[in-house]
SEDREN-962545 format. One record per residue: residue in one letter; x negated, y negated, z negated of N, C-alpha, C in turn. Coordinates in Angstrom, 2 decimals, m for minus. Each point is the difference from the previous one (the first is absolute). Example, Ala and Ser with C-alpha at 12.3 -4.5 7.8 and 13.67 -1.06 7.14 Angstrom:
% SEDREN-962545
<rec resn="A" n_c1="m13.19" n_c2="5.69" n_c3="m7.80" ca_c1="0.89" ca_c2="m1.19" ca_c3="0.00" c_c1="m0.90" c_c2="m1.20" c_c3="0.00"/>
<rec resn="S" n_c1="0.35" n_c2="m1.05" n_c3="0.72" ca_c1="m0.82" ca_c2="m1.19" ca_c3="m0.06" c_c1="0.77" c_c2="m1.09" c_c3="m0.73"/>
% end
This chain:
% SEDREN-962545
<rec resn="X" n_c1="m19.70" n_c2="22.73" n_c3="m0.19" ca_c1="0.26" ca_c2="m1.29" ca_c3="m0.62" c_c1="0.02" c_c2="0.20" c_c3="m1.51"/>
<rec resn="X" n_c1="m0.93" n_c2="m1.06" n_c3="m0.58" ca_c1="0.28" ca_c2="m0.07" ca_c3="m1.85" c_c1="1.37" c_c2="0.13" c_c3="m0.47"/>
<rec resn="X" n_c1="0.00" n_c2="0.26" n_c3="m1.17" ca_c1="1.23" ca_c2="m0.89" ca_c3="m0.60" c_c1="0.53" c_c2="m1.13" c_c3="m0.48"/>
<rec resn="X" n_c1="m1.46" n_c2="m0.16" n_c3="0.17" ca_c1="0.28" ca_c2="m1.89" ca_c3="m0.33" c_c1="0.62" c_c2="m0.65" c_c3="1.01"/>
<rec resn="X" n_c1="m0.27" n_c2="0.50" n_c3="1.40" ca_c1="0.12" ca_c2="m0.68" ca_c3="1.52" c_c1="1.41" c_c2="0.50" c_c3="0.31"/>
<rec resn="X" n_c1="0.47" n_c2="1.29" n_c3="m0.11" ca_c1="1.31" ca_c2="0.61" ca_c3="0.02" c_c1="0.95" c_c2="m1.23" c_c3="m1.13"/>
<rec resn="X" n_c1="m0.42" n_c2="0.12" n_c3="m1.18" ca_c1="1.30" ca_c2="m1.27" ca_c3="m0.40" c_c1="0.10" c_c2="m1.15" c_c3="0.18"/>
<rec resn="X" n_c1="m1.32" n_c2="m0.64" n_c3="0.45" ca_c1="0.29" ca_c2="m1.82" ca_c3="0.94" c_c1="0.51" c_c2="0.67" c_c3="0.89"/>
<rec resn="X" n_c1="m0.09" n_c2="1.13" n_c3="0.95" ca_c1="0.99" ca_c2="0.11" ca_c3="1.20" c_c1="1.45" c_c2="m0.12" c_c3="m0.28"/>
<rec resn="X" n_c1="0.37" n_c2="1.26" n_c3="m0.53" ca_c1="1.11" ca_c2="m0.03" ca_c3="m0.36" c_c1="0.66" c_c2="m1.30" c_c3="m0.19"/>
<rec resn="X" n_c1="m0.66" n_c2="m1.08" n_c3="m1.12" ca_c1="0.35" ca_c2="m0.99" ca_c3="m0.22" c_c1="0.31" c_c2="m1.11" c_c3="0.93"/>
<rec resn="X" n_c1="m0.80" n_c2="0.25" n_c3="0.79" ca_c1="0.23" ca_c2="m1.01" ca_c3="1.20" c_c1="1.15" c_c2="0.38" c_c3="1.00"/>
<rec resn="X" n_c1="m0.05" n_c2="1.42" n_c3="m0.03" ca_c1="1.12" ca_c2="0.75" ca_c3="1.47" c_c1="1.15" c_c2="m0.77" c_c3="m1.05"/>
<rec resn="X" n_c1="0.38" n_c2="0.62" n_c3="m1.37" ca_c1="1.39" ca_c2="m0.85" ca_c3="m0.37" c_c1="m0.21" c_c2="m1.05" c_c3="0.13"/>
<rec resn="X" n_c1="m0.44" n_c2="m1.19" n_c3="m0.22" ca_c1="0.37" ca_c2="m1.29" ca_c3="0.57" c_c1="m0.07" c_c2="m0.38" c_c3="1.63"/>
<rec resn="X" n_c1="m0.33" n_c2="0.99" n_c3="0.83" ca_c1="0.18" ca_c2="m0.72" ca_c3="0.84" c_c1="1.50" c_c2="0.58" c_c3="0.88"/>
<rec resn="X" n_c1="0.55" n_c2="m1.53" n_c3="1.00" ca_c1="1.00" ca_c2="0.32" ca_c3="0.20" c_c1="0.44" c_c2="0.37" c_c3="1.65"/>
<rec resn="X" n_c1="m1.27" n_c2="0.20" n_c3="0.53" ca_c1="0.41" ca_c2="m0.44" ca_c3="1.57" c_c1="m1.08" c_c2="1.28" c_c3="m0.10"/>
<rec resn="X" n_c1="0.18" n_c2="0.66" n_c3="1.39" ca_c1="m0.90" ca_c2="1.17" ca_c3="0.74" c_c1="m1.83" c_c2="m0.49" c_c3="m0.32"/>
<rec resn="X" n_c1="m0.72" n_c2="1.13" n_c3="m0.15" ca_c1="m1.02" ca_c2="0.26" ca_c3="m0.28" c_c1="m1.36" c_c2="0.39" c_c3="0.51"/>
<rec resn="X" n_c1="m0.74" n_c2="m0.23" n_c3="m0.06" ca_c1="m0.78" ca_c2="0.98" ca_c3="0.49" c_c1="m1.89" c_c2="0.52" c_c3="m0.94"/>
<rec resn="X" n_c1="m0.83" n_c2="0.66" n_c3="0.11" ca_c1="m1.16" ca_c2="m0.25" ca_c3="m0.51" c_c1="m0.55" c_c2="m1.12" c_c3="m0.29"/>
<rec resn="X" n_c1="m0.49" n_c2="m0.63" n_c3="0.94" ca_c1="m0.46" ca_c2="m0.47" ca_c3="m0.14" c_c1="0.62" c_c2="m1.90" c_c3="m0.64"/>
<rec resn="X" n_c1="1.50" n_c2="m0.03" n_c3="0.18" ca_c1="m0.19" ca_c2="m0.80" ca_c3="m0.85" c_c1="0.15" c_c2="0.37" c_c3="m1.90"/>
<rec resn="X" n_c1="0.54" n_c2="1.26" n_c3="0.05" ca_c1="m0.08" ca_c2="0.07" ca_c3="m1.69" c_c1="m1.71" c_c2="m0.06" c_c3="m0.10"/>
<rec resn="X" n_c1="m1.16" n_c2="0.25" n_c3="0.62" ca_c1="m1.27" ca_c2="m0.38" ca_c3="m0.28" c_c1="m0.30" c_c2="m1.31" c_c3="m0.19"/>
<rec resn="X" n_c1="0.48" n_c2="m1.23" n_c3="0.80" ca_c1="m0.28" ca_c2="m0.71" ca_c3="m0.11" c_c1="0.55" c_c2="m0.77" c_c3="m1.53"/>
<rec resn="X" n_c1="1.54" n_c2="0.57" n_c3="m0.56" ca_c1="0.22" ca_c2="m0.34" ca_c3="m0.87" c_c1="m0.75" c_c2="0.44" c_c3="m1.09"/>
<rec resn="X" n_c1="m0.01" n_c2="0.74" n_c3="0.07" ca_c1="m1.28" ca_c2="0.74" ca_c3="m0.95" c_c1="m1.12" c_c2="m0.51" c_c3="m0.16"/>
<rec resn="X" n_c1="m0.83" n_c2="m0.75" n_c3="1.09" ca_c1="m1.19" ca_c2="m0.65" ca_c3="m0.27" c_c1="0.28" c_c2="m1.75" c_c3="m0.69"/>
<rec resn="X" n_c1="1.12" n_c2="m0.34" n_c3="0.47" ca_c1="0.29" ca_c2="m1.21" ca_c3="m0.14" c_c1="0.69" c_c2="m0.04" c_c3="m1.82"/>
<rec resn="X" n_c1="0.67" n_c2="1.23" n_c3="m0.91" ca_c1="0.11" ca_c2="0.20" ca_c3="m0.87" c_c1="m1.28" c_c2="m0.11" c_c3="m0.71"/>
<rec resn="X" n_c1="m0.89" n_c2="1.37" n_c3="0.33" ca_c1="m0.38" ca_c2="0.78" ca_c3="m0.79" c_c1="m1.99" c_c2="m0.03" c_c3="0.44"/>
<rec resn="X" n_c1="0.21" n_c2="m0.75" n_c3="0.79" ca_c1="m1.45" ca_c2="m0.30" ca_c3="0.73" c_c1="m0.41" c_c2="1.14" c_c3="0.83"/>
<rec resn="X" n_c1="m0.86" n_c2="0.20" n_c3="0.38" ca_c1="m0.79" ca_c2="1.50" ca_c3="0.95" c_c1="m0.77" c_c2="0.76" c_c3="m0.57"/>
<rec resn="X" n_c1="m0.38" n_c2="0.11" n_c3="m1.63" ca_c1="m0.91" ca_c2="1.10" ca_c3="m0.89" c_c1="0.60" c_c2="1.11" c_c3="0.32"/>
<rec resn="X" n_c1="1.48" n_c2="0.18" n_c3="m0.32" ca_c1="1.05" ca_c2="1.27" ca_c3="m0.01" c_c1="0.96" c_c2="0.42" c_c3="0.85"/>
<rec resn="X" n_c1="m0.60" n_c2="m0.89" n_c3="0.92" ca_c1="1.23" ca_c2="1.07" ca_c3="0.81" c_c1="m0.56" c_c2="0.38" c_c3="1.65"/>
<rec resn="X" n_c1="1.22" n_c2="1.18" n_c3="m0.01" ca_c1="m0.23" ca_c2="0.88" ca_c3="1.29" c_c1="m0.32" c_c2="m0.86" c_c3="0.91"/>
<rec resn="X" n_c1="m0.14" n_c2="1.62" n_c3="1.10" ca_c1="m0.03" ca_c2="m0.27" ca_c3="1.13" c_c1="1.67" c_c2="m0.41" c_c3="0.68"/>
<rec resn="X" n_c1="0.13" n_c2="m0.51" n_c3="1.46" ca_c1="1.26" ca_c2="0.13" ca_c3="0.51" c_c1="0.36" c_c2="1.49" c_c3="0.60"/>
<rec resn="X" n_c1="m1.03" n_c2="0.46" n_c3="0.17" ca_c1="0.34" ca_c2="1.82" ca_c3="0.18" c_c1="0.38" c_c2="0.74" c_c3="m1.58"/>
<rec resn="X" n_c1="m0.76" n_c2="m0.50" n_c3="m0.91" ca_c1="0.67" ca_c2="1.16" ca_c3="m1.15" c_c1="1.66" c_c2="m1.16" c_c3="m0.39"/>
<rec resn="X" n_c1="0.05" n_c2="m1.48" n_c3="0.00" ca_c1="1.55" ca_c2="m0.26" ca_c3="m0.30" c_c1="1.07" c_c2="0.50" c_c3="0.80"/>
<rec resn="X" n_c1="m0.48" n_c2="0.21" n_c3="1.60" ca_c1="1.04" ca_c2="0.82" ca_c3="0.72" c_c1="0.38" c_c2="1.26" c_c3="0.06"/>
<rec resn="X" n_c1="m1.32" n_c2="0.21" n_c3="m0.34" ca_c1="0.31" ca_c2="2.10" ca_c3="m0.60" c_c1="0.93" c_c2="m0.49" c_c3="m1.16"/>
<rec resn="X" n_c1="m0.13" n_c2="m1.03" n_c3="m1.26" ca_c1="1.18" ca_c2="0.25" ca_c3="m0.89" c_c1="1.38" c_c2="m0.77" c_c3="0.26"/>
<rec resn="X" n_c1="0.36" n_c2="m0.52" n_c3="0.94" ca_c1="0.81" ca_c2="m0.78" ca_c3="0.41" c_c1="0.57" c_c2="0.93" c_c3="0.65"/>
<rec resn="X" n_c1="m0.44" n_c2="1.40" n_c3="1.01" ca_c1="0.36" ca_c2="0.86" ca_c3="0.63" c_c1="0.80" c_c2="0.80" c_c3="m0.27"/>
<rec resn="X" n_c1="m0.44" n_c2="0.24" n_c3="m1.70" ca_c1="0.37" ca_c2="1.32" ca_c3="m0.97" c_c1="1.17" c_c2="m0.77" c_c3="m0.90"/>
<rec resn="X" n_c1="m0.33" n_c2="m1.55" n_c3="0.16" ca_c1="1.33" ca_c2="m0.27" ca_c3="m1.36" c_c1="0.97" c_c2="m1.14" c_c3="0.62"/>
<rec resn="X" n_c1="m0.01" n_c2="m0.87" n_c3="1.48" ca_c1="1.01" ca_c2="m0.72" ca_c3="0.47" c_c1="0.53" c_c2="0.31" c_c3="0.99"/>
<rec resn="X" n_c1="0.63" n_c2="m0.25" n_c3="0.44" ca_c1="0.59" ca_c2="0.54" ca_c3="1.75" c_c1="m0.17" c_c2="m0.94" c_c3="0.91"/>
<rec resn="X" n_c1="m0.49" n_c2="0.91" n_c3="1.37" ca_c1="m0.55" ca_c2="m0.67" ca_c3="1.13" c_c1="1.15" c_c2="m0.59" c_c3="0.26"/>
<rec resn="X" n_c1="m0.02" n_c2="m0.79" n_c3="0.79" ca_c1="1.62" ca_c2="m1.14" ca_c3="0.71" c_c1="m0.91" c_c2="0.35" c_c3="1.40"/>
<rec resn="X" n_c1="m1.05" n_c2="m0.48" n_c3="0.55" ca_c1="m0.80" ca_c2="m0.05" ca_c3="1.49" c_c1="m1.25" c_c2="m0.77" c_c3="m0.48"/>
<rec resn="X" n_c1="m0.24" n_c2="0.39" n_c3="1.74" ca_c1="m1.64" ca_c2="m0.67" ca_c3="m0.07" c_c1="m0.02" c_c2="m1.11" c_c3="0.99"/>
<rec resn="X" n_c1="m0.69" n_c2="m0.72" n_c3="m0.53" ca_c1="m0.26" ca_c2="m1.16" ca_c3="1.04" c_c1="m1.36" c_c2="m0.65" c_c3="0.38"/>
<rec resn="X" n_c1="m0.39" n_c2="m0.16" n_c3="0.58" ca_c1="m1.53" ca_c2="m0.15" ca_c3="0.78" c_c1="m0.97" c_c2="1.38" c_c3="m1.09"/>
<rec resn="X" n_c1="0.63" n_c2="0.99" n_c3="0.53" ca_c1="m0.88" ca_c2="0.65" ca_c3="m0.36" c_c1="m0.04" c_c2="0.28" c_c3="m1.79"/>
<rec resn="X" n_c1="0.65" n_c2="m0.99" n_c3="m0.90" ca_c1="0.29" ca_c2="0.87" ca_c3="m1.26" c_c1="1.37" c_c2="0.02" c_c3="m0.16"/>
<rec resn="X" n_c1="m0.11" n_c2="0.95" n_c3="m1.00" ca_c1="1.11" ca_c2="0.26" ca_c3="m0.51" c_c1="1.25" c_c2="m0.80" c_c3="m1.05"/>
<rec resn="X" n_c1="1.08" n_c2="m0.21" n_c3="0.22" ca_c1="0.63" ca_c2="m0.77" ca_c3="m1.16" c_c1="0.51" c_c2="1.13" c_c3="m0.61"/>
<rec resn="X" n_c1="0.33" n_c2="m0.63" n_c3="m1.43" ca_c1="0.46" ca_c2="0.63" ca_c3="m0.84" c_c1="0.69" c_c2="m0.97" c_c3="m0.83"/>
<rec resn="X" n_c1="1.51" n_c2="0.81" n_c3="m1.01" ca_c1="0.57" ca_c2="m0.42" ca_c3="m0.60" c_c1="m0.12" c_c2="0.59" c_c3="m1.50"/>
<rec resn="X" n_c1="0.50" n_c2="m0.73" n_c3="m1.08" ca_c1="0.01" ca_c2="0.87" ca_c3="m1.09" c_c1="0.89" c_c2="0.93" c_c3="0.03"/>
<rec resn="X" n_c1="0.22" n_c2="0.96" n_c3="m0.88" ca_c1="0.68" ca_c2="1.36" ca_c3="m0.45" c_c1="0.87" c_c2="m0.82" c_c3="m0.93"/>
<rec resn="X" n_c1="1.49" n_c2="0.36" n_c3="0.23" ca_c1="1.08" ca_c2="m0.69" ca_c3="m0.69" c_c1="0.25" c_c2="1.43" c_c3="m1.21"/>
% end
């Protein structure tokens, strides 16, 4: 993942307030930032993997919370 795409993430994991998952921080991301720049939902969950904590999975993805 860029670094451009790593700090709209970031940016988005702090505002959001309820459990998580890939694919919707992608969608926020496209709905921000349009679809030129940003990932895949496999490389945001590889970084979602490495920097929020899993809570569970549900149909098959994963939730996640931010890092307090």
């Amino acid at each position: 993942m860029n670094k451009r795409c790593q700090v709209w993430t970031d940016k988005i994991i702090s505002e959001m307030t309820e459990p998580f998952t890939a694919l919707t921080i992608r969608e926020k991301l496209v709905e921000r930032h349009k679809s030129n720049y940003i990932e895949s939902n496999t490389s945001i969950g590889q970084y979602l993997a490495r920097n929020c904590v899993l809570i569970g999975v549900t149909h098959s993805r994963h939730l996640y919370r931010k890092c307090d």
